[in-house]
Rosetta silent file (secondary structure, phi, psi, omega in degrees, C-alpha in Angstrom):
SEQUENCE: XXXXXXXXXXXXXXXXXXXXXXXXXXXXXXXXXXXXXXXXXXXXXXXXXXXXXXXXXXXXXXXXXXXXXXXXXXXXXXXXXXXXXXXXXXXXXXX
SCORE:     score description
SCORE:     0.000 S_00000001
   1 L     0.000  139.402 -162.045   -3.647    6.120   11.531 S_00000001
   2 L   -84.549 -178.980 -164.747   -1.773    4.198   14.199 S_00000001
   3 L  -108.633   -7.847  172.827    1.981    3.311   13.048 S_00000001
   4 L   -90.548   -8.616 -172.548    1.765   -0.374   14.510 S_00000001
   5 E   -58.259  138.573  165.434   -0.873   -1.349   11.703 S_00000001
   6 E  -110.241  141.288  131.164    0.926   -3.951    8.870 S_00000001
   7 E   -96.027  145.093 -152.153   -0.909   -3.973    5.589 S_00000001
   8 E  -136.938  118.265 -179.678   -1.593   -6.644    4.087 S_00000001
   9 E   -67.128 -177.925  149.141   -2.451   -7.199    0.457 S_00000001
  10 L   -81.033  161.669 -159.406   -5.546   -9.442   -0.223 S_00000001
  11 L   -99.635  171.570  174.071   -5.314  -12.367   -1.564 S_00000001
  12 L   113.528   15.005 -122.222   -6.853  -13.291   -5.427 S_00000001
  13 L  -149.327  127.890  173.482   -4.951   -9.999   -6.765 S_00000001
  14 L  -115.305  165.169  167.406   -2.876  -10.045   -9.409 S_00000001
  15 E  -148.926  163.967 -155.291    0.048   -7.413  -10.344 S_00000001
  16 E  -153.683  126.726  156.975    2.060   -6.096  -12.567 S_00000001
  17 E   -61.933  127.967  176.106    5.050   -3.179  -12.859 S_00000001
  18 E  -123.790  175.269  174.650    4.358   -0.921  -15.590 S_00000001
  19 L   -22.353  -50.118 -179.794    6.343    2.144  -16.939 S_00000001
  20 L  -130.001   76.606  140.763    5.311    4.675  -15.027 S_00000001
  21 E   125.874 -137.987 -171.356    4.068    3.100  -11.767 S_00000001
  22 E  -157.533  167.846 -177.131    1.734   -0.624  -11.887 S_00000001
  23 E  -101.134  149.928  174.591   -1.397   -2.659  -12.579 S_00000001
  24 E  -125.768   92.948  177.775   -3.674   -4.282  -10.116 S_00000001
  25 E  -126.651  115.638 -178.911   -6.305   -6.793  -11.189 S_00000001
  26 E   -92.481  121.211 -159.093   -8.843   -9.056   -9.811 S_00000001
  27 L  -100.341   -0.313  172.377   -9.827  -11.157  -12.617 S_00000001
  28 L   -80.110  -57.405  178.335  -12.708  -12.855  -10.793 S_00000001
  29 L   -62.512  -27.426  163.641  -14.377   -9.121  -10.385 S_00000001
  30 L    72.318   43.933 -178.533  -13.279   -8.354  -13.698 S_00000001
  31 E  -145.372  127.827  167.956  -11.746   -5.126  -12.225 S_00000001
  32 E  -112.865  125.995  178.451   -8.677   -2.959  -12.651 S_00000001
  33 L  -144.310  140.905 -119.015   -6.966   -0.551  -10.916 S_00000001
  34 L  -112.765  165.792  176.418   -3.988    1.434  -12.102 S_00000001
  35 L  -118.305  172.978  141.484   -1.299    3.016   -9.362 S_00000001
  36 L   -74.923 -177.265 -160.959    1.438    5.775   -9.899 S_00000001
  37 H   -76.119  -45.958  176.219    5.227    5.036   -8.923 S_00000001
  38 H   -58.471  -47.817  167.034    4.203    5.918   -5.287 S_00000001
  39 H   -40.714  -49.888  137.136    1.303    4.155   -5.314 S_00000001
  40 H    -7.736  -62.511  145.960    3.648    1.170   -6.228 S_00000001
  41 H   -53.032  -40.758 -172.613    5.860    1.492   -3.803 S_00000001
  42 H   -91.732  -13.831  166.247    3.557    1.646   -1.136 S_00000001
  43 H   -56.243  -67.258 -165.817    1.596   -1.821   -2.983 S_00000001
  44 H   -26.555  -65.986 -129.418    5.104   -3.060   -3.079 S_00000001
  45 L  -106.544   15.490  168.975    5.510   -2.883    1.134 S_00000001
  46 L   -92.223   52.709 -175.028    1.834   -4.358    1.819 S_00000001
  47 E  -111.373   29.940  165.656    3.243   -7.374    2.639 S_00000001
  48 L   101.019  -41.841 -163.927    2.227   -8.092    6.405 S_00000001
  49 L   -70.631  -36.803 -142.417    5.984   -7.714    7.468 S_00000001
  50 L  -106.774   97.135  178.239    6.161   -4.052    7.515 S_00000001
  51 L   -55.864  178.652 -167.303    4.246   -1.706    9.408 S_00000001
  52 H   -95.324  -22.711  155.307    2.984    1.592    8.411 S_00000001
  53 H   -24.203  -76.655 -172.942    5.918    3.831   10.416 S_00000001
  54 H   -32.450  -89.331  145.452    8.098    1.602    8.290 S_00000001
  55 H    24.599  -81.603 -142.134    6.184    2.387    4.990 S_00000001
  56 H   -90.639  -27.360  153.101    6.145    6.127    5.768 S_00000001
  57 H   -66.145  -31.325  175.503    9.681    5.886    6.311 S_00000001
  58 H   -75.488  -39.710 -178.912   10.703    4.233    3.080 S_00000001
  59 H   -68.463  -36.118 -152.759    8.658    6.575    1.020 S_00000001
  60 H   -99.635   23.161  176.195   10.098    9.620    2.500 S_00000001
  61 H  -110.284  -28.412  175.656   13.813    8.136    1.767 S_00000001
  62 H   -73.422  -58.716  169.491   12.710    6.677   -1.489 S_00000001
  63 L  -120.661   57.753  179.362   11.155    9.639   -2.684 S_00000001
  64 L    12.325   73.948  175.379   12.987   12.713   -0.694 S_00000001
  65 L  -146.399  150.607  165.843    9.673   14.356    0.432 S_00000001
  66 L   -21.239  172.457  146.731    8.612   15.412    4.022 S_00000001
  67 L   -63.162  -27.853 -175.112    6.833   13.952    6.988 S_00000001
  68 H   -68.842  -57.773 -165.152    3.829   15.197    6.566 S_00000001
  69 H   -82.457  -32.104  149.654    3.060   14.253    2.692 S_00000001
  70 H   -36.174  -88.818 -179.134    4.612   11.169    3.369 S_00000001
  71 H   -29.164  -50.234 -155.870    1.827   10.651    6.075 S_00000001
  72 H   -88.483  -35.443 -164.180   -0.785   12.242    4.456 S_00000001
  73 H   -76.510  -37.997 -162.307   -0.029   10.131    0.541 S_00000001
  74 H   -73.773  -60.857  175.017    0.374    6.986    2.812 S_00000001
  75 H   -47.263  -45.914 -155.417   -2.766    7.467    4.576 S_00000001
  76 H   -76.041  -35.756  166.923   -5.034    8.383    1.863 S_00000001
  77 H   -37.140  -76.185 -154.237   -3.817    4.972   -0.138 S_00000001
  78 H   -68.841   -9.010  160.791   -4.020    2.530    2.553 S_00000001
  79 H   -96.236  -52.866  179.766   -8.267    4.200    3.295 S_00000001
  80 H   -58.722  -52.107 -178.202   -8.817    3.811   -0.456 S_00000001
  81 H   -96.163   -4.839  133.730   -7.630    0.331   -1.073 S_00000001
  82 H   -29.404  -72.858 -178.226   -9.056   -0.762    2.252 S_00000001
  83 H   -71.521    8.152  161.982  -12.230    0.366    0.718 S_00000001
  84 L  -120.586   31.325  140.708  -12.019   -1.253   -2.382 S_00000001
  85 L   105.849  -10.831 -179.528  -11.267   -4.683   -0.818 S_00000001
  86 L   -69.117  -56.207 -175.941   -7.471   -4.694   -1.792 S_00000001
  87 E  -146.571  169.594 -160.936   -5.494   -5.172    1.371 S_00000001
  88 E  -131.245  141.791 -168.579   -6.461   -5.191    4.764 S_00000001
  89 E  -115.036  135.884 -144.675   -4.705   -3.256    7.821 S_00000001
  90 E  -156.958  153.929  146.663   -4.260   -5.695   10.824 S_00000001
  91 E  -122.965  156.698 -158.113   -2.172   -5.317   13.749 S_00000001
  92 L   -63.758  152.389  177.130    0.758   -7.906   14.290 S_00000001
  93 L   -45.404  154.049 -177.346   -0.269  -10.698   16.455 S_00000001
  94 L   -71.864  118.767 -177.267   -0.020  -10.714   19.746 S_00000001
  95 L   -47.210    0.000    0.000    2.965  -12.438   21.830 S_00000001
């Protein structure tokens, strides 16, 4: 996955922090979906500004784990909630 990509949630999405990690819900679709604390974190930084380098850095400083599993936990998100319509991976506009 290239490292220049920003994700970006979609928009209609609601969210929520919960104990152990957060809620996601699109109340038009009538669908929920629940994350862990990483998963959370990486919702958290799928705000357009932040690329996925960035991301992959903050997770492995956030939660004191490797490059790899960083990469690989990062990756595996950001292909899942691409495919269920949650955020969208763009690269930043062009100068």
């Amino acid at each position: 996955m290239d490292f220049a990509i920003r994700p970006l949630r979609s928009d209609g999405l609601d969210w929520c922090t919960l104990d152990e990690g957060g809620l996601i819900t699109d109340v038009e679709l009538g669908r929920a979906w629940s994350l862990n604390p990483v998963g959370l974190f990486i919702w958290d930084h799928c705000d357009g500004l932040r690329d996925i380098g960035q991301i992959e850095s903050a997770m492995r400083i956030s939660f004191g784990i490797d490059a790899p599993t960083a990469h690989g936990d990062l990756q595996l998100f950001l292909i899942d909630m691409e495919a269920e319509g949650l955020i969208q991976l763009a690269y930043p506009p062009a100068c």
